[in-house]
C-alpha positions as MATLAB code, in Angstrom:
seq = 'XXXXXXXXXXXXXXXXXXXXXXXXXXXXXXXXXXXXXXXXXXXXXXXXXXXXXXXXXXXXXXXXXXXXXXXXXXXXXXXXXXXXXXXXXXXXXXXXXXXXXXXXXXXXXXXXXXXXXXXXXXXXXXX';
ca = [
     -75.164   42.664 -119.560;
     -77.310   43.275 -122.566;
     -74.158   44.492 -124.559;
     -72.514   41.414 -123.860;
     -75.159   39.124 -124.751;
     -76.066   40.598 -127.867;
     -72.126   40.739 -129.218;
     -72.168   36.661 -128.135;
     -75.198   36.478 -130.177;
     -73.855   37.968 -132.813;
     -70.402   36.262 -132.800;
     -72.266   33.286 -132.419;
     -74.358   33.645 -135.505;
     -71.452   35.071 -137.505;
     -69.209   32.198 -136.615;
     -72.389   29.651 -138.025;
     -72.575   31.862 -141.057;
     -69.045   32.199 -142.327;
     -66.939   30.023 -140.251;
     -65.266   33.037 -138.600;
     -65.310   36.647 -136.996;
     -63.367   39.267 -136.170;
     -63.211   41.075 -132.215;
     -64.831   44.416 -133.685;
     -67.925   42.553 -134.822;
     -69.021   41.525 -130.407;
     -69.153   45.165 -130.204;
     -70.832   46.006 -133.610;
     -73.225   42.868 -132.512;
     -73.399   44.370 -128.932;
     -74.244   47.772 -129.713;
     -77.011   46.703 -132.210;
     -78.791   44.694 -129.566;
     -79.154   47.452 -127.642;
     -80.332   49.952 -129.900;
     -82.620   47.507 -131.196;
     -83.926   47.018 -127.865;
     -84.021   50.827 -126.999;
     -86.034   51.586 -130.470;
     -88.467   48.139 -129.598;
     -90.678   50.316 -127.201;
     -91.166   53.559 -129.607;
     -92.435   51.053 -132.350;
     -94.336   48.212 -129.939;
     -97.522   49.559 -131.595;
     -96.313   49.122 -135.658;
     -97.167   45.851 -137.371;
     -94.262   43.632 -137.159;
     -92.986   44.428 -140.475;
     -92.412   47.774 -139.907;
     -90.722   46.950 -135.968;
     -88.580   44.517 -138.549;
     -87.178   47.040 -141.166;
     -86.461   49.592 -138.744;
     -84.557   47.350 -136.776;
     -82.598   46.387 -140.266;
     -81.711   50.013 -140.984;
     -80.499   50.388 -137.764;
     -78.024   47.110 -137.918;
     -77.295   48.324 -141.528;
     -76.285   51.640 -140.005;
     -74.240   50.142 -137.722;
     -72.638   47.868 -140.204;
     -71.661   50.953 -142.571;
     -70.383   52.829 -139.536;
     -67.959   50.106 -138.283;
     -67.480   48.868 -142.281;
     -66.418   52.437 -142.533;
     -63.844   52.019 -139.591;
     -62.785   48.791 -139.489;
     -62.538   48.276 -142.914;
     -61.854   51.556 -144.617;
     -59.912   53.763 -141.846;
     -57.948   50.566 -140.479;
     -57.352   48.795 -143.358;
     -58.410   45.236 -141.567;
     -60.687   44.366 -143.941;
     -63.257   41.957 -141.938;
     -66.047   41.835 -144.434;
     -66.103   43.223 -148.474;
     -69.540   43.479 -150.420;
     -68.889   44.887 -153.322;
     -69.848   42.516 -155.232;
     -72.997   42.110 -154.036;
     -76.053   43.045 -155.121;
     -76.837   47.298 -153.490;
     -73.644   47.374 -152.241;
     -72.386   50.520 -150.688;
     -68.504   51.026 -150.839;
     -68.236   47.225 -149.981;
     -69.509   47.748 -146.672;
     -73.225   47.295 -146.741;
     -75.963   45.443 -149.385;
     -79.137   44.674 -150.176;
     -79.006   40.714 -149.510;
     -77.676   41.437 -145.902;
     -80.197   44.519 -145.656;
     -82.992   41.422 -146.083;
     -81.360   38.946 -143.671;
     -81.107   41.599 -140.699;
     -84.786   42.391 -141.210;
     -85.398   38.873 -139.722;
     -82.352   39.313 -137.433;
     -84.236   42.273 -136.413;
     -87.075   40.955 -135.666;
     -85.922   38.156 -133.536;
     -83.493   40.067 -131.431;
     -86.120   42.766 -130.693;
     -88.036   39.953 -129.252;
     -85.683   38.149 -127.434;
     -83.974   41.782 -125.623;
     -87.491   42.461 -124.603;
     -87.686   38.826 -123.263;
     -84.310   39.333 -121.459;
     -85.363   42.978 -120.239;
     -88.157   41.564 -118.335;
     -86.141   38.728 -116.943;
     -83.073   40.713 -116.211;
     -84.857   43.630 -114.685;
     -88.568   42.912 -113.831;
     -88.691   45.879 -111.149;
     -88.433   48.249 -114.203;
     -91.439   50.166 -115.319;
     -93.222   48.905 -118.759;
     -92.397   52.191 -120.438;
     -89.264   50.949 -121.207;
     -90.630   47.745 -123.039;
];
């Protein structure tokens, strides 16, 4: 359920951004949410700053790895940064790297929302 909702998030805000989006970014979008949402708990006790760029390196990492894929190994060629500025092999940069700290941030708060909504019989280690 969470994987869904967090690749129709992200679809969603990709289709606002640039008017488009390809089928490899729901599960790119998916798969952040809920790593996001697994790392929330281990940093609950950082300032939110710190919650925020960890949650940024871990959608960057996920960006490179299906950049990589998607765009390198299959040729489709979804997204191209290179001329941006701390661009990696086209696939990742610095401008995005600042946008996905707020990303982040947000989505951290709303999985935790949806955790406790979705499944309030869990136990609070979890979130």
């Amino acid at each position: 359920m969470l994987l869904y909702l967090g690749g129709m998030g992200y679809t969603a805000l990709e289709l606002l951004w640039r008017g488009w989006t390809h089928g490899s970014m729901f599960l790119a979008g998916g798969i952040c949410f809920l790593l996001l949402g697994i790392a929330a708990p281990y940093l609950k006790e950082m300032p939110w700053i710190v919650r925020a760029v960890a949650g940024a390196c871990l959608i960057t990492g996920v960006e490179l790895l299906f950049g990589l894929v998607v765009n390198r190994m299959l040729g489709l060629r979804v997204w191209d940064y290179s001329g941006l500025p701390g661009s990696l092999m086209g696939q990742i940069c610095l401008p995005y790297f600042f946008l996905w700290i707020w990303v982040a941030w947000l989505a951290m708060g709303l999985h935790g929302l949806l955790w406790r909504r979705l499944f309030p019989e869990a136990d609070d280690l979890s979130r």
